[in-house]
C-alpha positions in Angstrom: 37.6 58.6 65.0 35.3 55.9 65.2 36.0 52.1 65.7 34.6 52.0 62.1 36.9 54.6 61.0 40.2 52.7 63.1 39.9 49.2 61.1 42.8 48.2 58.9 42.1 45.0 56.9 45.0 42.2 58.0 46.7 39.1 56.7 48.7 37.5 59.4 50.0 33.8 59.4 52.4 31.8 61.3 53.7 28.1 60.8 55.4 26.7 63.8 56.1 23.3 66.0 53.9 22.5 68.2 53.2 19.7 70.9 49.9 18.1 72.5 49.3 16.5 75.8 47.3 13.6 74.2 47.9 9.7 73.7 50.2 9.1 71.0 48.5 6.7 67.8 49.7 5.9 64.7 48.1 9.0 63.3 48.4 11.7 66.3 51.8 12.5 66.9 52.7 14.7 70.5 54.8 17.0 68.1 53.9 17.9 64.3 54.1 21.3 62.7 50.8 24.0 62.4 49.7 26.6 59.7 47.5 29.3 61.2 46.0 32.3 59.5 43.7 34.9 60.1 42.1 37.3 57.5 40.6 40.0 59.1 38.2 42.6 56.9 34.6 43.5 56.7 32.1 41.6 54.3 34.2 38.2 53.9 32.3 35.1 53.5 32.9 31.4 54.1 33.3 31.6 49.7 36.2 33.9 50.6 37.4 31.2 53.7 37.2 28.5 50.8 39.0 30.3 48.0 41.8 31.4 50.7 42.2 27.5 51.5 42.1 26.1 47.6 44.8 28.8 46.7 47.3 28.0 50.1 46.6 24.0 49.3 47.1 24.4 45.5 50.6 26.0 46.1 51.4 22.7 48.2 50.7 20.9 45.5 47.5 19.7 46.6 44.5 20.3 44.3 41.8 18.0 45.6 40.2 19.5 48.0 37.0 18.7 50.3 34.8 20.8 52.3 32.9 18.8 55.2 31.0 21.0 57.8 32.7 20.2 61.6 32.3 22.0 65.1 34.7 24.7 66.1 34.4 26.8 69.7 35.5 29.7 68.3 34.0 29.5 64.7 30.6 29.5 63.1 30.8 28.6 60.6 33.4 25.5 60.4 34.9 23.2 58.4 37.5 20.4 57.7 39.4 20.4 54.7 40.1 17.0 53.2 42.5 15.9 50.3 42.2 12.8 48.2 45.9 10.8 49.1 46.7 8.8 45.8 49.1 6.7 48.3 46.4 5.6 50.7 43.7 5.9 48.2 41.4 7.2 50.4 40.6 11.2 51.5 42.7 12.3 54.8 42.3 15.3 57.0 44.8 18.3 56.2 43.0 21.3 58.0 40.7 22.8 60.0 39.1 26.7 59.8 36.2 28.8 60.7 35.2 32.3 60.3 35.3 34.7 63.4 32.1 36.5 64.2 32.2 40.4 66.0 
């Protein structure tokens, strides 16, 4: 077989605790809990990465939703995902993502 022939399309996801070796502020915590996901299949686009994120965010409850461009190592493209917070009344950080390239 070939490697075409040996791909299998995959969801995998995992939410756990984790903890960073940085100064602690009143928005950076050294412990918080993480989402992670990867998609893997042939022909996804970033309109796929986007539509992946509205639907996860949307069963949180959260429906407003902004896409800003950002710099990732390991992802080209990349972008932040905002949310408008009725509380603060202002639009706050809630994720991060990219698309993996071969």
């Amino acid at each position: 077989l070939s490697p075409q022939e040996k791909f299998t399309p995959v969801k995998y996801f995992s939410i756990d605790r984790v903890f960073r070796n940085e100064s602690l502020d009143a928005t950076h915590l050294a412990e918080f809990h993480q989402v992670e996901g990867v998609v893997a299949d042939r022909g996804l686009t970033l309109g796929h990465l986007m539509g992946t994120l509205r639907q996860f965010f949307t069963k949180l409850g959260i429906s407003q939703l902004r896409f800003k461009p950002a710099y990732n190592p390991y992802t080209e493209p990349s972008m932040e995902v905002f949310s408008y917070h009725e509380g603060l009344k202002k639009w706050v950080e809630v994720g991060n993502s990219g698309v993996f390239r071969p």
